[in-house]
ROMAR-194798 format. One line per 8 residues: number of its first residue (from 0); their letters; for each residue x, y, z of N, C-alpha, C, O. Coordinates in Angstrom, 1 decimal, always signed. Each point is the difference from the previous one (the first is absolute). Example, Ala and Ser with C-alpha at 12.3 -4.5 7.8 and 13.67 -1.06 7.14 Angstrom:
<sites>
0) AS) +13.2:-5.7:+7.8:-0.9:+1.2:+0.0:+0.9:+1.2:+0.0:+1.0:+0.0:+0.7 ~ -1.4:+1.1:-1.4:+0.9:+1.1:+0.0:-0.8:+1.1:+0.8:+0.5:+1.1:+0.1
</sites>
This chain:
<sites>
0) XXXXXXXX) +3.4:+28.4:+75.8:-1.4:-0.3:-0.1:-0.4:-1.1:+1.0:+0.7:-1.0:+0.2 ~ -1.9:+1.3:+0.5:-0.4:-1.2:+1.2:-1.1:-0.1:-0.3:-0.8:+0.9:-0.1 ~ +0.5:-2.4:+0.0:-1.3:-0.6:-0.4:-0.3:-1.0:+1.6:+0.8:-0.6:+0.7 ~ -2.0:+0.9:-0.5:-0.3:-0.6:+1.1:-1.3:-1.5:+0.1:-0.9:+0.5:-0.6 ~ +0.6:-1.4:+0.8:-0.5:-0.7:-0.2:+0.1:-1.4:+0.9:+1.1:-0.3:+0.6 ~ -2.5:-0.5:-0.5:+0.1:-1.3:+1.2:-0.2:-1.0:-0.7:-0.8:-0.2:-1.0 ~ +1.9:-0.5:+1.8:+0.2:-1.3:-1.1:-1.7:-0.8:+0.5:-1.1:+0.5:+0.5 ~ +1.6:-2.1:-1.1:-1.0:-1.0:+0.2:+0.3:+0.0:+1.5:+0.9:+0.6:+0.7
8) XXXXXXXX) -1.9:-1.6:-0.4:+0.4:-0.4:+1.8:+1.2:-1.4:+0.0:+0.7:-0.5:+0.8 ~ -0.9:+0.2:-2.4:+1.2:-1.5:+0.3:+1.6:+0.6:-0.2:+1.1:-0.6:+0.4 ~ -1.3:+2.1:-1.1:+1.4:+0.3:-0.1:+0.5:+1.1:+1.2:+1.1:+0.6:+0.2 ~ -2.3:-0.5:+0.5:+0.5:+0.7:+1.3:+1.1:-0.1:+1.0:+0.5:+0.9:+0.6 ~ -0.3:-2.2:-0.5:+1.2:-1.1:+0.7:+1.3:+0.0:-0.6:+1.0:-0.4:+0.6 ~ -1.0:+0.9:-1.9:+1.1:-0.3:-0.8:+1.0:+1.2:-0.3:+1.2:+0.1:-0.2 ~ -2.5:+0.9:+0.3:+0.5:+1.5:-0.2:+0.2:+0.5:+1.5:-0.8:-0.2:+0.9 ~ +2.3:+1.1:-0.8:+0.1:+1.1:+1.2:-1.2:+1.1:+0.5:-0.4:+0.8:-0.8
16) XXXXXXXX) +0.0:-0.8:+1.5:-0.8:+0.9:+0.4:+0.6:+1.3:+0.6:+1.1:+0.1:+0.4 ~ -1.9:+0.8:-0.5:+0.7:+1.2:+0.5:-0.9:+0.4:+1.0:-1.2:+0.3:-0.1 ~ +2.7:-0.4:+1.7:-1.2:+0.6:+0.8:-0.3:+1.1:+0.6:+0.9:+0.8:-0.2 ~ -2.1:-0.2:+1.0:-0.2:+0.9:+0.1:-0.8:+0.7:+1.5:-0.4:-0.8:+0.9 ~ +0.4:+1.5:-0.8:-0.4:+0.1:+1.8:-0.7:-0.5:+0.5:+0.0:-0.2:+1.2 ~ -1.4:-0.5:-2.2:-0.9:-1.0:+0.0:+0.3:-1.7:+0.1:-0.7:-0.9:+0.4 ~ +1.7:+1.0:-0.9:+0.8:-1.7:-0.1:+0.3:-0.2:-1.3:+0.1:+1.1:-0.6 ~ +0.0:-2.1:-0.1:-0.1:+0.1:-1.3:-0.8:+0.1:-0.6:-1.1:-0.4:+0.4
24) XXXXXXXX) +1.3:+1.0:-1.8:-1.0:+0.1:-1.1:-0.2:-0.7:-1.1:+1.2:+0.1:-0.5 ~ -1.8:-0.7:-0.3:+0.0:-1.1:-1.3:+0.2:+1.2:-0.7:+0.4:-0.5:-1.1 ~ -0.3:+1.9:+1.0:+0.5:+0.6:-1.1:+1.1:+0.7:-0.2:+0.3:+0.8:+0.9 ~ +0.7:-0.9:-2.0:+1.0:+0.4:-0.8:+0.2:+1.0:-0.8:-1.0:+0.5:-0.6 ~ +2.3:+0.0:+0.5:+0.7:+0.7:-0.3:+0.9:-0.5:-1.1:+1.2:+0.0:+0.2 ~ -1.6:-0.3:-1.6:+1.1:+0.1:-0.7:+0.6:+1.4:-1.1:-0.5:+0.9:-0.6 ~ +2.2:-1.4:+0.8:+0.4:+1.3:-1.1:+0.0:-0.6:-0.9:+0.5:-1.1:+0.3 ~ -0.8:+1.4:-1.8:+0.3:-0.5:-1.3:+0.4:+1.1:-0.4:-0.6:+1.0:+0.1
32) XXXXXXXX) +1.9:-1.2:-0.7:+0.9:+1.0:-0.9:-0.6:-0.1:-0.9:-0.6:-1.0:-0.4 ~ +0.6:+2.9:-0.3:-0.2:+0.2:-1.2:+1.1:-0.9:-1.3:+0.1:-0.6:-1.1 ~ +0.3:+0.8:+1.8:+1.3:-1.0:-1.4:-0.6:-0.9:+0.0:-0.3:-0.4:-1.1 ~ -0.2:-0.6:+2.3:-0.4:-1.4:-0.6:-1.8:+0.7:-0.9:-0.3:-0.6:-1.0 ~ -0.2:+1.2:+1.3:-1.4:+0.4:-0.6:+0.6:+0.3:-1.5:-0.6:-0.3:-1.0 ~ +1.8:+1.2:+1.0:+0.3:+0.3:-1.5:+0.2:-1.2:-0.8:-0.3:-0.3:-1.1 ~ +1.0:-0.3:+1.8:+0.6:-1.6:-0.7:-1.2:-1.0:-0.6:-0.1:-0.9:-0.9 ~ -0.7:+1.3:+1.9:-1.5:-1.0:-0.1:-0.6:+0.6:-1.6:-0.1:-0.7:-1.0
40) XXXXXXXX) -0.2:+2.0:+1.3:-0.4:+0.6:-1.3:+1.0:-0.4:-1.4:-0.4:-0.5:-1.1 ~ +1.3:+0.6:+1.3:+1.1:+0.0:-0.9:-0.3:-1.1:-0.9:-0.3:+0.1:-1.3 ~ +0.3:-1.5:+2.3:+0.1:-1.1:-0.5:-1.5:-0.3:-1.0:-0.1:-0.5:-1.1 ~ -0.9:+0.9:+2.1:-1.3:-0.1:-1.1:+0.0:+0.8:-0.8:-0.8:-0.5:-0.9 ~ +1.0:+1.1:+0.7:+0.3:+1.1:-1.7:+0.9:-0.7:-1.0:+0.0:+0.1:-1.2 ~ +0.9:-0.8:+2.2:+1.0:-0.9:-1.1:-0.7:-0.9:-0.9:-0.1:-0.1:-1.2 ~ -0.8:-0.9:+3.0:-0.9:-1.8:-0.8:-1.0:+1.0:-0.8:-0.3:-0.7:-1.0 ~ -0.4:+2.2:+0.8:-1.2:-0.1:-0.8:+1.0:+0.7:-1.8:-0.5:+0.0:-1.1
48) XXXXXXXX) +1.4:+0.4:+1.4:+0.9:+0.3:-1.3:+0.4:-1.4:-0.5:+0.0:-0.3:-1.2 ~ +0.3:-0.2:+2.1:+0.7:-1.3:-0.5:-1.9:-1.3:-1.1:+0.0:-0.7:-0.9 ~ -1.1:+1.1:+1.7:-0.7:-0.5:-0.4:-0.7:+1.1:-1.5:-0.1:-0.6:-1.1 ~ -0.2:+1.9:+1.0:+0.0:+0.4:-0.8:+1.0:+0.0:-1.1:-0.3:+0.6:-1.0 ~ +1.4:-1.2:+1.2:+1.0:+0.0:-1.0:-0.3:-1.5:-1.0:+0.1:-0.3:-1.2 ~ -0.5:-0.7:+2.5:-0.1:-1.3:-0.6:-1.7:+0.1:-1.1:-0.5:-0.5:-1.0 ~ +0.4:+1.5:+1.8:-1.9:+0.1:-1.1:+0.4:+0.5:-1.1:-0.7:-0.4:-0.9 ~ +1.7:+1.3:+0.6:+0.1:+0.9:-1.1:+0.7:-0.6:-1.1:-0.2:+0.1:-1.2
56) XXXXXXXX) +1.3:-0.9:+1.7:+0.6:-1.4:-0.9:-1.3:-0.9:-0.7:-0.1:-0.3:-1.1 ~ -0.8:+0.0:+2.3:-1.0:-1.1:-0.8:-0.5:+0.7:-0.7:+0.0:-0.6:-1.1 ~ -0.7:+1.8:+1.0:-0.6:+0.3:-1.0:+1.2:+0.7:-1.7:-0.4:+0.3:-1.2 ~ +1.0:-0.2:+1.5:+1.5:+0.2:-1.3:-0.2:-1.3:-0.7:-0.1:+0.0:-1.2 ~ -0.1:-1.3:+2.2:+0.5:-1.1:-0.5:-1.4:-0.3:-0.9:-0.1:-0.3:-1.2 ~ -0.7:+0.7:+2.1:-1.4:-0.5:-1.1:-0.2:+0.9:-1.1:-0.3:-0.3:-1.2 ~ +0.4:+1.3:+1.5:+0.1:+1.2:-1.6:+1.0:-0.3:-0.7:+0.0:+0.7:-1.0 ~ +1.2:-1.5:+1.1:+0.9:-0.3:-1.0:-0.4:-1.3:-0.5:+0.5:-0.3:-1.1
64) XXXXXXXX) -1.5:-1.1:+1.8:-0.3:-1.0:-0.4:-1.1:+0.7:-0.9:+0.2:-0.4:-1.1 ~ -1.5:+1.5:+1.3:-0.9:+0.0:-1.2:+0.9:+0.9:-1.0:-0.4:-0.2:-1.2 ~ +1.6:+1.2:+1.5:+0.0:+0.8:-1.5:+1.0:-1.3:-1.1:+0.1:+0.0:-1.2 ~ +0.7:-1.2:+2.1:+0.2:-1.2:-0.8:-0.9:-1.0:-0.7:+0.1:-0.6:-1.1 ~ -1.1:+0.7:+1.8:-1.6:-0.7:-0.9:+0.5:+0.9:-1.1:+0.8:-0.3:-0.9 ~ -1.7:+1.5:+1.1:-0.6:+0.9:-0.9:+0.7:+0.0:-1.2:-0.6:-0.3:-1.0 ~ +2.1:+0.8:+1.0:+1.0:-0.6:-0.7:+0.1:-0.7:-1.1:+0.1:+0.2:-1.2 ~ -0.3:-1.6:+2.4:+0.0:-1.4:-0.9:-0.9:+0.0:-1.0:+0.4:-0.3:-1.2
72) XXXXXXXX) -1.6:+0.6:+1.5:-1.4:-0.1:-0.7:+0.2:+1.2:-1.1:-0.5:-0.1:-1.2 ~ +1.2:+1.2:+1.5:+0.1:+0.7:-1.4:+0.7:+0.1:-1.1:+0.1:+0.5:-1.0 ~ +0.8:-1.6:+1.9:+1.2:-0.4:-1.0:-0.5:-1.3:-1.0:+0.5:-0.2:-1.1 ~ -1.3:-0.6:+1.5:-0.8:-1.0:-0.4:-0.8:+0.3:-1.1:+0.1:-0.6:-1.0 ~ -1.1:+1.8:+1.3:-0.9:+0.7:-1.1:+1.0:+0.4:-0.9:+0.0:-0.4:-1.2 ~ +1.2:+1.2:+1.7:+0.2:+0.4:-1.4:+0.7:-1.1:-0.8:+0.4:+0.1:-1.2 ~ -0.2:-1.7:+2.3:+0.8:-0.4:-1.5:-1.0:-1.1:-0.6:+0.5:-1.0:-0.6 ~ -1.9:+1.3:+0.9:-0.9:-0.4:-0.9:-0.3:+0.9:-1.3:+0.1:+1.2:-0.1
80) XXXXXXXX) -0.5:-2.5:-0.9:+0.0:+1.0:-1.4:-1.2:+0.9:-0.1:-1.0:-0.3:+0.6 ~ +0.9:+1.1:-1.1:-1.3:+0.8:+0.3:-0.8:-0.5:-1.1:+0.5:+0.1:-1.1 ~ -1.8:-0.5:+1.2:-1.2:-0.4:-0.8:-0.6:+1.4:-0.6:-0.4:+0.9:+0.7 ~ +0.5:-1.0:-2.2:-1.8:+1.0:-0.3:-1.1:-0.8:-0.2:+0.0:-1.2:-0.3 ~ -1.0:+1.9:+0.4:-1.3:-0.8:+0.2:-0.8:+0.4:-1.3:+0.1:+1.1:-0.4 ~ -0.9:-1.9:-0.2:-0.8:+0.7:-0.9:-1.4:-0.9:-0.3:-0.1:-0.7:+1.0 ~ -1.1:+0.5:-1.9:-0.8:-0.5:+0.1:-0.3:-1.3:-1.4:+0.0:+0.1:-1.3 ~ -0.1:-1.2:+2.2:-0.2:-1.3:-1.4:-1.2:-0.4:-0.2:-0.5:-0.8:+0.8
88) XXXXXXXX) -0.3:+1.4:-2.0:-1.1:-0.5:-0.6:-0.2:-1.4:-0.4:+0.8:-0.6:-0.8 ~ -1.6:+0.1:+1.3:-0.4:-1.3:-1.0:-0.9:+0.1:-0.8:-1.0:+0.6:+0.5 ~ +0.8:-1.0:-1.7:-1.3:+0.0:-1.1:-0.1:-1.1:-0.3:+1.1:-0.7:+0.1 ~ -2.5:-0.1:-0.5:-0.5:-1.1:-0.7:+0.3:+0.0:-1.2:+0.6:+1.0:-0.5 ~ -0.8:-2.3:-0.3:-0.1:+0.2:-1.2:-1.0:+0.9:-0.8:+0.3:+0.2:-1.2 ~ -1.6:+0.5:+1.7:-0.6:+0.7:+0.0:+0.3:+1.8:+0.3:-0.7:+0.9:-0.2 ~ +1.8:-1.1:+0.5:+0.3:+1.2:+0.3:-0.7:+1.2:+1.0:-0.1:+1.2:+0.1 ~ -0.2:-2.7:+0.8:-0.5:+0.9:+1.3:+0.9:-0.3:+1.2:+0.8:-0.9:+0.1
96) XXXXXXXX) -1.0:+1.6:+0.7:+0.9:+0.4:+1.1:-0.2:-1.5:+1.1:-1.1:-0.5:+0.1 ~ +2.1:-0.1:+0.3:-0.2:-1.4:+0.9:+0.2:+0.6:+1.2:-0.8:+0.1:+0.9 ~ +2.1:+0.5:-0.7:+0.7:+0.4:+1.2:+0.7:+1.5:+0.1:-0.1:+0.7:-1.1 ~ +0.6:-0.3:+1.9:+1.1:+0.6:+0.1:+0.5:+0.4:+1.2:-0.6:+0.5:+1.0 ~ +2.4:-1.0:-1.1:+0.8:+0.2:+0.9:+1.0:+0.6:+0.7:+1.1:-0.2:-0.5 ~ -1.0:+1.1:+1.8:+1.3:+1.1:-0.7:+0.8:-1.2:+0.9:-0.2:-0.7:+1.0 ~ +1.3:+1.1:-2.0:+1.4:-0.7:+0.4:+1.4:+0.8:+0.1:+0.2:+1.2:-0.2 ~ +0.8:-2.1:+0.7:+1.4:+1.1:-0.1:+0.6:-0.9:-0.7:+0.2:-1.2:+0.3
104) XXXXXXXX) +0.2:+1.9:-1.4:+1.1:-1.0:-0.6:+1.3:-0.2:+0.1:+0.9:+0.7:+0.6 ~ -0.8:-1.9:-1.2:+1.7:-0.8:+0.4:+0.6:+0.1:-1.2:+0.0:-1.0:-0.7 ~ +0.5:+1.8:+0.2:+0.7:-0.2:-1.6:+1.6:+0.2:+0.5:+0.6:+0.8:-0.6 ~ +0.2:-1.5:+1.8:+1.0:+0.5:-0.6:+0.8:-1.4:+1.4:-0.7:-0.4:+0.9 ~ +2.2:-0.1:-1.2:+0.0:-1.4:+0.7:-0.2:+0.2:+1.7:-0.2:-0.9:+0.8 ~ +0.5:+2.2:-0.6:-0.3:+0.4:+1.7:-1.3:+0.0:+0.0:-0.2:-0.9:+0.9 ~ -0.7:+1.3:-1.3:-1.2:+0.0:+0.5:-0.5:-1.0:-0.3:-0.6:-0.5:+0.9 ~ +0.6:-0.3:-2.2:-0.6:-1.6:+0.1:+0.4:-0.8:+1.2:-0.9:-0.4:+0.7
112) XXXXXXXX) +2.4:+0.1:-0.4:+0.5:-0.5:+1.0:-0.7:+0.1:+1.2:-0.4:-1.0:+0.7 ~ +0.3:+2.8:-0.2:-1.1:-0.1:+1.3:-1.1:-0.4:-0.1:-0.6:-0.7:+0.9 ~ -0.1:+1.1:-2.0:-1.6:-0.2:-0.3:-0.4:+0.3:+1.4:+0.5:+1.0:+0.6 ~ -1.6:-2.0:+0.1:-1.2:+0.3:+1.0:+0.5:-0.7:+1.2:-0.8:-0.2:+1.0 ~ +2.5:-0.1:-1.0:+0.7:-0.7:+1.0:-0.3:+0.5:+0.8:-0.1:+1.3:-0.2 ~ -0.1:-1.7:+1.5:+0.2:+0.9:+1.7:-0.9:+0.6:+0.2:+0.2:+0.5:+1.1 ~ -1.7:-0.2:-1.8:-0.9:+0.8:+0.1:-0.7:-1.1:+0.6:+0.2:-1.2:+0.0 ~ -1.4:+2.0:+0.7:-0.7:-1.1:+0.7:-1.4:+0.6:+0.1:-0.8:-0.1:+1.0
120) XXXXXXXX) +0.5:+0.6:-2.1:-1.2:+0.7:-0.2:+0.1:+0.8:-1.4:+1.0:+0.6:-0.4 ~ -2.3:-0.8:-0.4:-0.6:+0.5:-1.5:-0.6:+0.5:+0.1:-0.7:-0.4:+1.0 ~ +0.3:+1.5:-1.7:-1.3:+0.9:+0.2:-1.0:-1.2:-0.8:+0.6:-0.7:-0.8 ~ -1.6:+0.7:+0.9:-1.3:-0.9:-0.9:-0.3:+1.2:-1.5:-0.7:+1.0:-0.1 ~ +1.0:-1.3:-0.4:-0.2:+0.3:-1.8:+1.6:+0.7:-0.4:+0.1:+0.7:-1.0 ~ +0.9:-1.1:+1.7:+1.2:+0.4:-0.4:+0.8:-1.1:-0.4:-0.6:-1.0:+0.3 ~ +1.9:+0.8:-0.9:+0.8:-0.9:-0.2:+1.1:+0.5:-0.4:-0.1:+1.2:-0.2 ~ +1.7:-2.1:-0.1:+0.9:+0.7:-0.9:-0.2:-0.7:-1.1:-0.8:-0.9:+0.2
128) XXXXXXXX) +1.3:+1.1:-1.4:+0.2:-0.2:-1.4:+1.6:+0.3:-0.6:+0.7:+1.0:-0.2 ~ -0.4:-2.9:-0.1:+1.8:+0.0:-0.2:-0.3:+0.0:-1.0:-1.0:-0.5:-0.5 ~ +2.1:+1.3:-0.2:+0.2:+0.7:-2.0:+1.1:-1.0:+0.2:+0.7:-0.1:+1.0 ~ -0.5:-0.4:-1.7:+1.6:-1.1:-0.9:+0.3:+0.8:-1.3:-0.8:+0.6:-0.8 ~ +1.9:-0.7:+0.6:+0.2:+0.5:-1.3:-0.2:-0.6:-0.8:-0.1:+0.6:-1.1 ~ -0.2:-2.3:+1.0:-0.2:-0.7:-1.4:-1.5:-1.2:+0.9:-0.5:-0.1:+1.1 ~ +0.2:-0.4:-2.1:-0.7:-1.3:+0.7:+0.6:-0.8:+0.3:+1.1:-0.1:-0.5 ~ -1.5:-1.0:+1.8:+1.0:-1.1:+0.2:-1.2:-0.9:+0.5:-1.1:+0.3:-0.3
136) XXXXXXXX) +1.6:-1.4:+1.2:-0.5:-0.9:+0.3:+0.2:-0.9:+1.4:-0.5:-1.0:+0.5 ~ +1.4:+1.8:-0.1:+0.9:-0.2:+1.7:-1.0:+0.0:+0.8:-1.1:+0.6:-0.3 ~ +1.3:-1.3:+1.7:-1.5:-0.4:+0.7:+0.0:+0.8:+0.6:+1.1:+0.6:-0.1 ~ -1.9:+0.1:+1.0:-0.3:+1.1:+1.3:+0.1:-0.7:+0.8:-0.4:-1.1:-0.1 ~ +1.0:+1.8:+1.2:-0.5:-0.3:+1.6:-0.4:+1.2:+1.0:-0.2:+1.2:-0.3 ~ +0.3:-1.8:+2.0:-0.7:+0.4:+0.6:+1.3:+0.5:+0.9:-0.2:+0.7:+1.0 ~ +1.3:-1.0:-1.4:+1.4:+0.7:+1.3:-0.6:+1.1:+0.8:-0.6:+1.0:-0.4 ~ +0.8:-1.4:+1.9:+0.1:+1.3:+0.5:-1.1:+0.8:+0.1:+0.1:+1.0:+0.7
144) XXXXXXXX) -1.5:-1.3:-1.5:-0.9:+0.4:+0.3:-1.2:-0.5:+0.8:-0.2:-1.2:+0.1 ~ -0.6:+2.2:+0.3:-0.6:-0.3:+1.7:-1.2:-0.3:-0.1:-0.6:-0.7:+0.8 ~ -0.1:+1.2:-2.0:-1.8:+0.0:-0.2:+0.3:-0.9:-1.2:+1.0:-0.4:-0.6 ~ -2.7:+0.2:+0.5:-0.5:-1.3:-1.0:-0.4:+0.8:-1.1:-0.9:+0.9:+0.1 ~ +1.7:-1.3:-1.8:-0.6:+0.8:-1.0:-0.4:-0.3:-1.2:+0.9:-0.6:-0.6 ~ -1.7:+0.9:+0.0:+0.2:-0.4:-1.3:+0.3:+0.2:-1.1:-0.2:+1.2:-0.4 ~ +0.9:-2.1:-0.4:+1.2:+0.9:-1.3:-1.1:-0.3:-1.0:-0.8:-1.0:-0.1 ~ +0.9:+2.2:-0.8:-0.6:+0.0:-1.6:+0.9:+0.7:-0.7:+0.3:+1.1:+0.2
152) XXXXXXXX) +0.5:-2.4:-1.6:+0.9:+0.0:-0.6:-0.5:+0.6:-1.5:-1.0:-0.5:-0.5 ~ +1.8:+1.5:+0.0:-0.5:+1.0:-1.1:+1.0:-0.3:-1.0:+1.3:+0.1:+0.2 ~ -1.9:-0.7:-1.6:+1.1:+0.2:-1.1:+0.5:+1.1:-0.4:-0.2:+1.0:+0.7 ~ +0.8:-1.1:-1.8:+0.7:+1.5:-0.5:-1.1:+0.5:-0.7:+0.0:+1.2:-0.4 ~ -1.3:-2.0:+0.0:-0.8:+1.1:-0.9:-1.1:+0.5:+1.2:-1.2:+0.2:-0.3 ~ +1.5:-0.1:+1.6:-0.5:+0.4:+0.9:-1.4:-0.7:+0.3:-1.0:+0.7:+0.2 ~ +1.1:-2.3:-0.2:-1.3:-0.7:+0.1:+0.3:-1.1:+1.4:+1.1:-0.5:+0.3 ~ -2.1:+0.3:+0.3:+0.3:-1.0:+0.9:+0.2:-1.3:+0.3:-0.8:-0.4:+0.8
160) XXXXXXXX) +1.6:-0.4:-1.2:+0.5:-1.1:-0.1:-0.1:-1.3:+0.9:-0.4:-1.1:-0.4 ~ +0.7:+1.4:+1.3:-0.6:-0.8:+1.3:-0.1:+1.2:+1.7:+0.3:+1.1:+0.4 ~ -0.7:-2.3:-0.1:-0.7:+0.5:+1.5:+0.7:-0.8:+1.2:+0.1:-1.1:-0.4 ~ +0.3:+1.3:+1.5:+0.5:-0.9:+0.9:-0.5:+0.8:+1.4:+0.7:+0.9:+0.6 ~ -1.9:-1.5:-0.1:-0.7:+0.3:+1.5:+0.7:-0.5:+0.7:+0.8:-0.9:-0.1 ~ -1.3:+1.5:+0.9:+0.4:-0.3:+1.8:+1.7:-0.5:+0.4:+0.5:-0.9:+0.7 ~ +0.4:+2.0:-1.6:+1.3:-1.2:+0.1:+0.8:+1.0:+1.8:+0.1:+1.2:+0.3 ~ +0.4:-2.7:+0.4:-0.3:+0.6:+1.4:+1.4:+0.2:+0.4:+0.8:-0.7:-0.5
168) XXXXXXXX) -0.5:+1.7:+1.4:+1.2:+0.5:+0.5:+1.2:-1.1:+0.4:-0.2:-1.1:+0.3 ~ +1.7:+1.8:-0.5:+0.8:-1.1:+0.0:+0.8:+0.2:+1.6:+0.9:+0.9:+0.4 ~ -1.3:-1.5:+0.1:+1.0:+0.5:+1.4:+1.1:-0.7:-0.4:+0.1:-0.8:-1.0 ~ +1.1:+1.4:+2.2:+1.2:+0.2:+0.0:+0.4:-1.3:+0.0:-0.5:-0.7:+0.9 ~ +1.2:+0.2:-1.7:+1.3:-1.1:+0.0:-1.1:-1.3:+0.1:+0.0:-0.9:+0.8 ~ -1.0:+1.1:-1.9:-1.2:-1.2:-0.5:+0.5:+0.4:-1.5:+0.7:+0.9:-0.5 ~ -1.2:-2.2:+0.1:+0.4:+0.0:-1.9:-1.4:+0.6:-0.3:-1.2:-0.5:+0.2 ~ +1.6:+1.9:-0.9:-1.2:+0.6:-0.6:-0.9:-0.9:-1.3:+0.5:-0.7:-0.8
176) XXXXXXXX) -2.0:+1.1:+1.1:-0.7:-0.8:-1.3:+0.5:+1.4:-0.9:+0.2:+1.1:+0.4 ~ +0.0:-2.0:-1.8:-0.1:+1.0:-1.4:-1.2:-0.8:-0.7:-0.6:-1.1:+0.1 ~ +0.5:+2.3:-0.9:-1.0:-0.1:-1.1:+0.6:+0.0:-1.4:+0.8:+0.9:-0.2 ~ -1.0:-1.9:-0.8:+0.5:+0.5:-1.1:-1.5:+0.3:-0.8:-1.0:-0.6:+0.5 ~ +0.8:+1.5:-1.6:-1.3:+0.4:-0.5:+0.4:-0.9:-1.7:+1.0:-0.2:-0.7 ~ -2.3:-0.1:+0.6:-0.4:-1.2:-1.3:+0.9:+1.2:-1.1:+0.8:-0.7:-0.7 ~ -0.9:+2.2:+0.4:+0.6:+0.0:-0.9:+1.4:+1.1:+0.4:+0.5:+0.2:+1.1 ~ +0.1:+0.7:-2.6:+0.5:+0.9:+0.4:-0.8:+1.5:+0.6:-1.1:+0.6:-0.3
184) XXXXXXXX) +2.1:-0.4:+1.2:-0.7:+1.6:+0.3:+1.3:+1.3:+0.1:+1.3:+0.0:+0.2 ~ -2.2:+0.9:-0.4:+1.3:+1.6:+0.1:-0.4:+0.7:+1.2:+0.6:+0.9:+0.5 ~ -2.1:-1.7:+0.3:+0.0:+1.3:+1.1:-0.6:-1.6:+1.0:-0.2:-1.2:-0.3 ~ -0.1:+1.9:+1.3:-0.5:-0.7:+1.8:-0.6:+0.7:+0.6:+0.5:+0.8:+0.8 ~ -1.6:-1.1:-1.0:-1.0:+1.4:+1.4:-0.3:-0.4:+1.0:-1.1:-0.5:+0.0 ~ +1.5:+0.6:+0.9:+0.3:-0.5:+1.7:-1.5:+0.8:+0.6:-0.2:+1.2:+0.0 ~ -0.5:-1.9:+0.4:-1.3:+0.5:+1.4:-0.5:-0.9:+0.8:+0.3:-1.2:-0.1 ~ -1.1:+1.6:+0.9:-0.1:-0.3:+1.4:-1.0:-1.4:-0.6:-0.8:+0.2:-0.9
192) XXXXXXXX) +1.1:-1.4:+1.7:-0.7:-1.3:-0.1:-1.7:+0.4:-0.3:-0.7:+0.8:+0.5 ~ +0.3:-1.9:-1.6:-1.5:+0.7:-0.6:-0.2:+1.2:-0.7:-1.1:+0.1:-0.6 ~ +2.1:+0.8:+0.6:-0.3:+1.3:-1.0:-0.1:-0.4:-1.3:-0.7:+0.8:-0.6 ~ +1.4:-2.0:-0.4:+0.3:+0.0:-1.2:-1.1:-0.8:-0.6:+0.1:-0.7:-1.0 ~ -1.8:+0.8:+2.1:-1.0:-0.6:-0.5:-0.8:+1.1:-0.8:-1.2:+0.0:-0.2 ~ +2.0:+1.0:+0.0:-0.9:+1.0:-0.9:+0.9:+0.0:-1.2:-0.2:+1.0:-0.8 ~ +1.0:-1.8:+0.4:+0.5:+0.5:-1.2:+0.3:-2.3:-0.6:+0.4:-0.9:+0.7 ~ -0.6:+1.0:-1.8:+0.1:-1.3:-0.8:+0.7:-0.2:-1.2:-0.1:+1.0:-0.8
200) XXXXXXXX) +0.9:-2.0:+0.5:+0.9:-0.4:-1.4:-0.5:+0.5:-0.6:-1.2:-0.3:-0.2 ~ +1.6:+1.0:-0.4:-0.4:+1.0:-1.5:-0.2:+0.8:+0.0:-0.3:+0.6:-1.1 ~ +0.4:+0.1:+2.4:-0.1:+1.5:+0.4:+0.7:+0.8:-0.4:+1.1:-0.2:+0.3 ~ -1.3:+1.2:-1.1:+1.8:+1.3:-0.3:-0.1:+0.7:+1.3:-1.0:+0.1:+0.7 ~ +2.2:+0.3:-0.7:+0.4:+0.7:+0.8:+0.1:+1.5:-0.5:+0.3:+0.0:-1.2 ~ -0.5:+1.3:+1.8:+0.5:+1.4:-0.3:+0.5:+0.4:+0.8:-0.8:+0.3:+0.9 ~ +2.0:+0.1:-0.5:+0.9:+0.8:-0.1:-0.5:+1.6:+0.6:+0.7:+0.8:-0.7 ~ -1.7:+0.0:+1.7:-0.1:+1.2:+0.0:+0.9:+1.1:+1.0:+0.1:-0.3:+1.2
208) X) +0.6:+1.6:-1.8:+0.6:+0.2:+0.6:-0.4:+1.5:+0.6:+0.7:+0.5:+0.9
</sites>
């Protein structure tokens, strides 16, 4: 193969000239072997394999970092307890309607334990509702939870006993505020800060399912 071509004028001096019946000429004659052109090819098919190989690892790496998210997060759901939800009437002593709230209840020691921990958002007219199996008198707190709420504490004859607003989130490795309530209660109706101004001591509670 002969490729012909004139150098610069500064590399004219440096390079042999080939002369000719004219004198010399600033133009050339080189042979470039096919072998060295094959080799040339060769090598760049190698660097763009070698670079398609490194793209096809990074993206492995990142589809194995999200199907490990995904994973995690479903392994997390499931070993949360599963809530049912249902709807809590309030009535006056009059027997008219004050409120009503749907909640998910907590009747069992895994789901009290999580309650509204780790959430960082309530729907507005929702809450949970902790069932105990007997009345007690042990204080509430705020562990681990992220929003501001207010508790309304339910005797066993399903009446409202006290009230505790605005009680405010406990960050991490702070001594949580507790609440203790003036009397006994069998239930805790957890909602979003200011909700539990629609419902007042003496309120019954119903149960709708």
């Amino acid at each position: 193969m002969k490729i012909t071509f004139t150098p610069p004028k500064f590399l004219s001096k440096l390079l042999i000239k080939k002369k000719s019946k004219k004198g010399y000429s600033p133009k050339f004659k080189l042979r470039i072997s096919p072998t060295l052109i094959l080799s040339i090819v060769m090598i760049f098919c190698i660097v763009l394999a070698v670079l398609y190989i490194r793209h096809l690892a990074k993206e492995d790496s990142m589809l194995l970092q999200y199907r490990e998210f995904y994973e995690n997060q479903d392994e997390m759901l499931n070993q949360q307890p599963v809530l049912s939800a249902t709807s809590a009437l309030f009535v006056d002593a009059d027997n008219k309607i004050t409120h009503n709230y749907i909640v998910e209840i907590a009747d069992t020691p895994e789901t009290r334990e999580q309650g509204l921990s780790g959430r960082d958002t309530l729907t507005q007219g929702h809450g949970m509702l902790f069932v105990f199996d007997s009345a007690m008198t042990d204080p509430f707190w705020m562990k681990d939870t992220l929003i501001t709420l207010d508790m309304v504490f339910i005797d066993e004859n399903n009446v409202i006993v006290d009230i505790a607003p605005n009680m405010q989130p406990c960050a991490e490795n702070s001594e949580c505020q507790k609440y203790t309530p003036t009397s006994a209660y069998k239930y805790v109706l957890e909602v979003n800060a200011d909700e539990s101004k629609y419902v007042s001591i003496g309120n019954r509670m119903e149960i709708k399912e």
